[in-house]
N, C-alpha and C positions, 0 to 999 in steps of 0.2 A: 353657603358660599363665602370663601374669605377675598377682603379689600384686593386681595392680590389676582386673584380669579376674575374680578368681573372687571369689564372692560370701560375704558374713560367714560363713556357714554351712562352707562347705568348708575356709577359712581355720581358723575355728577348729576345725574337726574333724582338720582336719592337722596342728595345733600339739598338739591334745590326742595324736593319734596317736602323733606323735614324742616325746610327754611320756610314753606308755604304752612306749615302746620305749624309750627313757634307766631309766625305772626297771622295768620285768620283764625284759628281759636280761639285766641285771648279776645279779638276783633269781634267775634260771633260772639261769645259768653257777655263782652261789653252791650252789644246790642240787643242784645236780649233782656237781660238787665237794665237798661234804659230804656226800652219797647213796656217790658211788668210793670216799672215805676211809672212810666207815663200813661199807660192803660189804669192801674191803679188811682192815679190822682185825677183822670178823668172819669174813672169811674165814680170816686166819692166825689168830685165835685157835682157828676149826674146827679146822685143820690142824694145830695142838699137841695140841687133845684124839685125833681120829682117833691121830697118831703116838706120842700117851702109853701110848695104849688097846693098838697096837698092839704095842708094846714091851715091855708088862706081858705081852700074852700069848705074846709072842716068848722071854721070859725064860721064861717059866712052863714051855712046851713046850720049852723047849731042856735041862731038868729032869728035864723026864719023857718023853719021846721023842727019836726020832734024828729022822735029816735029813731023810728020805723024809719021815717025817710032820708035819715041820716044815713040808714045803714044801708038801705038801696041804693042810694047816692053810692057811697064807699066801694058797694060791688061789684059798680059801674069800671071803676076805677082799677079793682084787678088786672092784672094785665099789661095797661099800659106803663112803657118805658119800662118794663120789667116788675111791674109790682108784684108781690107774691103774697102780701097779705097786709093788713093798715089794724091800727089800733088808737083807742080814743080812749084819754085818762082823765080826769077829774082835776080840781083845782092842787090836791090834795098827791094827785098823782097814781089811784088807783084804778086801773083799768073797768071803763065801763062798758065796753065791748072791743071783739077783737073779727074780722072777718077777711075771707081770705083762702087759701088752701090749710084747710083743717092743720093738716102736719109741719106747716111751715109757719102758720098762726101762732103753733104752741112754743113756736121759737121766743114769742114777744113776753117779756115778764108779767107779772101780775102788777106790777108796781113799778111807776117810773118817775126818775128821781124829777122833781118838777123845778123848773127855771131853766135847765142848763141842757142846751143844744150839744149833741155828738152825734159823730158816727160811728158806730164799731164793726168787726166783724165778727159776723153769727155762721154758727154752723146749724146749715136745717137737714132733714133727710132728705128734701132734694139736692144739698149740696152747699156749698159756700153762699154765701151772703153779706148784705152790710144791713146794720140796722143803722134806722137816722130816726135822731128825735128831737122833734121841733118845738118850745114849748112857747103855746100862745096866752089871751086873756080868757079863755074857757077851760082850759089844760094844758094837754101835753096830748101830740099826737105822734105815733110812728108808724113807721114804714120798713116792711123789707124790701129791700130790691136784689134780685140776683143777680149775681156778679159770673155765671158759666156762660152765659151769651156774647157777654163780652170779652170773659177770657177766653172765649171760640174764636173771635175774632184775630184776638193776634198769632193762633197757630199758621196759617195761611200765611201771617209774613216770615216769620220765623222759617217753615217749610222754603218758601221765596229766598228767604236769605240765605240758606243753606244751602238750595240747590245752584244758587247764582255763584257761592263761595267754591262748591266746589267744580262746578262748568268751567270758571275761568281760573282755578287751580291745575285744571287736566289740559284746559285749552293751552296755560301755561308751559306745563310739563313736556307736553305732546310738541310745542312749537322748539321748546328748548333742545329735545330730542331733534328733530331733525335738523335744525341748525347745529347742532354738534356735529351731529352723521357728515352737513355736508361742509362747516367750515375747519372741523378737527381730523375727525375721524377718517373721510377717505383722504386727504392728502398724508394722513399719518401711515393707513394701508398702505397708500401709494410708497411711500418712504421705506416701509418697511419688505414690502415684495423687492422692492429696486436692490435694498440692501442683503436679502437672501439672493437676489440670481448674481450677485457679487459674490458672498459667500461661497455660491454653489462654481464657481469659475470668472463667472463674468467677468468684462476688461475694464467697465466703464460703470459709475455711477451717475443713471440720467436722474435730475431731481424734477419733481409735477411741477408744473406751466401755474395751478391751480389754487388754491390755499392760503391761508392769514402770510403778511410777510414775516411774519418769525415762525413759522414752519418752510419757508421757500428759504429764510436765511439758514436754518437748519440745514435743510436739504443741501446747499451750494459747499457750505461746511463739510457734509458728510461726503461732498463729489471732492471737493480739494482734499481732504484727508485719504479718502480712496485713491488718488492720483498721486497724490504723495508717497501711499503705502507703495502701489505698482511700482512708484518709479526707486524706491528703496528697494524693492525686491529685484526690480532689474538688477540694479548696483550688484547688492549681496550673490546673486548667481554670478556675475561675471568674475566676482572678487573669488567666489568658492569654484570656480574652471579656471581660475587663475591661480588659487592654491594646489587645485587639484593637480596640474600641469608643472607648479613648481613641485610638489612634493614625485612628481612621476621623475621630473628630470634629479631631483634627489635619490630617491632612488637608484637612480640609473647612476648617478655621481656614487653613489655607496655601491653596488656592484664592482664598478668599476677599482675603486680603492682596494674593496675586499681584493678581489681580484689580481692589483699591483702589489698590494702586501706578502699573500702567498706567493708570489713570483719573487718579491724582495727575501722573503725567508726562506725558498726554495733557494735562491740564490745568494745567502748568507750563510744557509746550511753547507750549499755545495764548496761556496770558499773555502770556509771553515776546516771541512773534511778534505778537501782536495789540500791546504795547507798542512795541517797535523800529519794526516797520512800519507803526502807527497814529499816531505822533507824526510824520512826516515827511506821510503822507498828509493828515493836517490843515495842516500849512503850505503843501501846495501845495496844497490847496482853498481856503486863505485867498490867497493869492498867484494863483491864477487870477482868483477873482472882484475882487480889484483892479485886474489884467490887464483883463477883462472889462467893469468898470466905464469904466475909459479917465480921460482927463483927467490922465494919466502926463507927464509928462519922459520926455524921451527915456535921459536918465542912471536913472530909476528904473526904469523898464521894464528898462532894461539889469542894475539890480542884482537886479531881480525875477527876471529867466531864470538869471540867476548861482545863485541862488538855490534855484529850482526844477532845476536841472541839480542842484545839491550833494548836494537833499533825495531826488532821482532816482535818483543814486549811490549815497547811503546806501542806499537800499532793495535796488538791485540788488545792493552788498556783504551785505547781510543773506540776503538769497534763497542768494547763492552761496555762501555759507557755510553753508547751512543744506543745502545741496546735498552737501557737498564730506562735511560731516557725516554724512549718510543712506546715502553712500556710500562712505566711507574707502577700502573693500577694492577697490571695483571702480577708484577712481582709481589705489590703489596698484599693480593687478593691470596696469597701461599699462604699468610698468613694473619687473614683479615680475620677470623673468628678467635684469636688469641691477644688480649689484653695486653699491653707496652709496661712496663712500670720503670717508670723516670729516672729514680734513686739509684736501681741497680745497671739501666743504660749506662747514667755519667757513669758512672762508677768503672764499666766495664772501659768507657772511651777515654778514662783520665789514666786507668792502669794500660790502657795501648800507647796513649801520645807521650807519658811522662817519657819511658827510657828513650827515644828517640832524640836524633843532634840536634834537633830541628825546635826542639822544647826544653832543654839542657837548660839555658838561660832564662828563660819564659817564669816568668809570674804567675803560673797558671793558680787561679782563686775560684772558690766553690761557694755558691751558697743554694741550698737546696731546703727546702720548706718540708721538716717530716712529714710522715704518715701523708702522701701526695694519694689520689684517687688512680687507681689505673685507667690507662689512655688505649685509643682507639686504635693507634699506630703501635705495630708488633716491635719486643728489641731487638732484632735483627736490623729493623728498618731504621726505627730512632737511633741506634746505634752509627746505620751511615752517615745519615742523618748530622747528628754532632758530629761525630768525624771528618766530615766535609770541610764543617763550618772553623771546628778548630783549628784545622791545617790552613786552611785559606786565613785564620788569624795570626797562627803562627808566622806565615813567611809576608802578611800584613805591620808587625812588630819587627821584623827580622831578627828575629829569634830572641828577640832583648827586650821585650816588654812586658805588658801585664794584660794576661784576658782570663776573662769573669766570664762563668757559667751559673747563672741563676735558675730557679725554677721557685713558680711560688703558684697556690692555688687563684682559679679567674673565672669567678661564675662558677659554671658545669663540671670546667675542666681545669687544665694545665697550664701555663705563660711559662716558656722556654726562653732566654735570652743568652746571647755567647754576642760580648763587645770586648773590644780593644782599646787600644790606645794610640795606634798607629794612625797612619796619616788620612784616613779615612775614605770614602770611595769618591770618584769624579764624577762633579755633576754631570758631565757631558755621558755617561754608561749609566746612570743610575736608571733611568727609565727603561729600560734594555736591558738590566742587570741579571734579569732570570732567563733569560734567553740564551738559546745553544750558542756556543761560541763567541759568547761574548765573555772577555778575559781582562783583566787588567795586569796580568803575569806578563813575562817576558816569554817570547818564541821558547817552543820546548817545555815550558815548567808550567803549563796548566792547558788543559783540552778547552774550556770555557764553557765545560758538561755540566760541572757540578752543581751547581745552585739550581741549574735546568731541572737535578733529576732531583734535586731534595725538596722542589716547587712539587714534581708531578708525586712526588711519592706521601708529602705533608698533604696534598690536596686528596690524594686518593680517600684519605681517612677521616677527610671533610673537615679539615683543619687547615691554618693558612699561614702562610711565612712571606713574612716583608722585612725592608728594611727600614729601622727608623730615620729618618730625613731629619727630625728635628733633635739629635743626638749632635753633641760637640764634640772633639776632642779624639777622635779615631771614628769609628763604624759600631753597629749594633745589628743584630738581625732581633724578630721575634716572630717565636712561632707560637698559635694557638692550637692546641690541641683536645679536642673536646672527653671525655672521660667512659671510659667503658660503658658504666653501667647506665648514663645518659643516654646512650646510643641502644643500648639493649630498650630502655623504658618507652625511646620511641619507635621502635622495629614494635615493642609487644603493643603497642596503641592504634600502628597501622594494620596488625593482625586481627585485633578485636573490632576496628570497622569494615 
């Protein structure tokens, strides 16, 4: 189970745990250790008294009895405070008998150094031992004594101290544990249930009555941050039914504009039309009922029909341009799968405009980029196309200036340019400027179609004609026109997905 899985409570009872076992072990190992040492030095200090005792009366009897009774004496003596077997040396230091537990006897050497008191430790086959050796005025006497009786002794404390170390190591744990459970943990529960039925909708965060004060400060925290959230979120709803309401009544304000615009162009159309083709309509209702009247020349009559055919003309050019306008796409679509090529349009529109009165004077200048890629727009159309533009520059110049026809490659495709020099166009028509009927000509000399239909006919072919605004010095148009086989590579891209 990783630190992040188990919950504050176990965490911290395992920390306290491992904090109980860094300081009572070292504690227990220390007292154990100081328990050995001081059982050991009690023990050898037994072991001198036993061997002193034992030596005084080893002298005493060796005074006043022989050897028989010395060694009964001796056998006596097995036994107590641990003896395990006694041994009696000569002046000399060589053992003159030894008595005792036969196997534990044979522990005692044959020979013992004489003058000089020790104790050591012996190993017998009954087990550990010390030997002490006392040296008197008749010898040297020793003694074993066993030392498992008494290191019996301190297992019983050691057992005690272990089990008291670890009673009040659990007793500890155990008490740490439920004071966690109930000054952490349920006010934490508590905190965190309050904070999921908030989550889950709730309106209110209550914090527990219960708990350390910096979990109650938490909690009042987490209720004023909740009360702050709610009342943000109020806000933000009323601000978003505030947007939503403006954006409805936007809405409804754009409706409504779309709405006056086509009315306005419905009604800019209709002037437009009703001017162009109302003014000729009246000359030839004045020119019939002269007609009608009689009493003519025959030369007037003659200039009357001249007349009425002109006035006839104009209207029919007015219709078909209003025609040609309505429908851009579909005339372009005659011959939308036929490639334009640039070089031989000018060409064809410079050998129309040059013999004309209207160009006689005109500077007309060429500059055309070879080898141009063919364009999407057919020459029939590019052809109007220029021609539009030239004538609207021609009588821009009044017939006495200089206009330039460029073409150079741009990107994919074509860049068209036809500028002047003349006075250029008013700012007050410029934004309107491709709009039906809207003219800068005088009454009579232009329908205000044409730019209209060279807009719908350059768009049909996904190409686009503006005028440049930041040009000096007369007017500019420029058209883009994107390049046959551009057009072809992305028809064959939308085929293949």
């Amino acid at each position: 189970m990783t630190p992040r899985a188990m919950g504050i409570r176990l965490q911290i009872v395992l920390a306290l745990g491992g904090l109980l076992v860094l300081a009572f072990v070292p504690l227990f190992l220390a007292v154990a250790a100081l328990t050995r040492a001081t059982v050991r030095a009690e023990r050898e200090a037994s072991a001198r008294s036993i061997g002193r005792a034992v030596a005084a009366l080893v002298e005493e009897a060796r005074r006043n009895r022989g050897d028989t009774e010395l060694r009964a004496l001796l056998d006596s003596e097995i036994g107590a405070g641990g003896v395990a077997a006694l041994g009696v040396y000569d002046e000399k230091g060589a053992a003159v008998f030894r008595v005792g537990d036969p196997d534990t006897a044979s522990a005692l050497p044959p020979v013992m150094p004489a003058g000089v008191e020790h104790v050591r430790q012996v190993a017998t086959p009954r087990g550990p031992a010390l030997e002490v050796a006392i040296p008197g005025a008749s010898g040297v006497v020793a003694a074993v004594v066993r030392t498992d009786v008494d290191a019996g002794g301190g297992t019983p404390l050691f057992g005690l101290l272990g089990l008291y170390t670890g009673l009040f190591a659990l007793a500890l744990l155990t008490f740490a544990y439920i004071a966690l459970t109930r000054l952490i943990v349920r006010p934490l529960d508590a905190i965190s249930a309050t904070a999921r039925r908030v989550a889950a909708g709730g309106r209110a965060f209550e914090p527990p009555a219960t708990g350390p004060a910096e979990l109650r400060s938490l909690a009042e925290s987490l209720s004023e941050m909740t009360a702050n959230l709610r009342a943000d979120e109020h806000r933000m709803r009323a601000q978003i039914e505030e947007l939503e309401r403006s954006a409805e009544k936007l809405r409804e304000a754009q409706d409504r504009l779309i709405r006056t615009e086509r009315l306005a162009s419905v009604g800019r159309l209709s002037a437009g039309l009703a001017h162009e083709i109302g003014n000729p309509i009246a000359a030839l209702l004045g020119l019939e009922d002269l007609l009608l009247q009689g009493g003519l020349t025959a030369d007037e009559e003659q200039d009357f029909l001249k007349r009425i055919k002109s006035e006839t003309e104009r209207i029919h050019r007015v219709l078909r341009d209003l025609l040609d306008f309505a429908r851009p796409a579909a005339a372009a679509h005659r011959d939308d799968d036929k490639p334009g090529d640039v070089a031989e349009a000018i060409a064809d529109v410079v050998a129309l405009v040059r013999p004309q009165r209207s160009f006689r004077q005109v500077d007309l200048r060429l500059d055309a980029e070879p080898h141009l890629p063919q364009v999407t727009l057919g020459n029939e159309r590019l052809m109007q196309v220029l021609l539009n533009l030239l004538l609207n520059a021609a009588d821009a110049v009044d017939a006495k200036g200089v206009v330039t026809v460029a073409a150079h490659r741009s990107g994919t495709g074509v860049r068209l340019t036809v500028e002047d020099n003349g006075p250029g166009i008013d700012p007050a028509v410029r934004a309107r400027l491709f709009e039906p009927f809207v003219t800068t000509k005088e009454v009579g000399k232009g329908t205000g179609l044409g730019l209209a239909v060279c807009r719908g006919l350059v768009e049909s072919a996904r190409g686009t004609i503006q005028l440049d605004e930041s040009y000096e010095g007369g007017a500019r148009f420029l058209i883009e026109l994107p390049s046959h086989s551009a057009r072809e590579a992305v028809a064959a891209g939308r085929q293949a997905r």
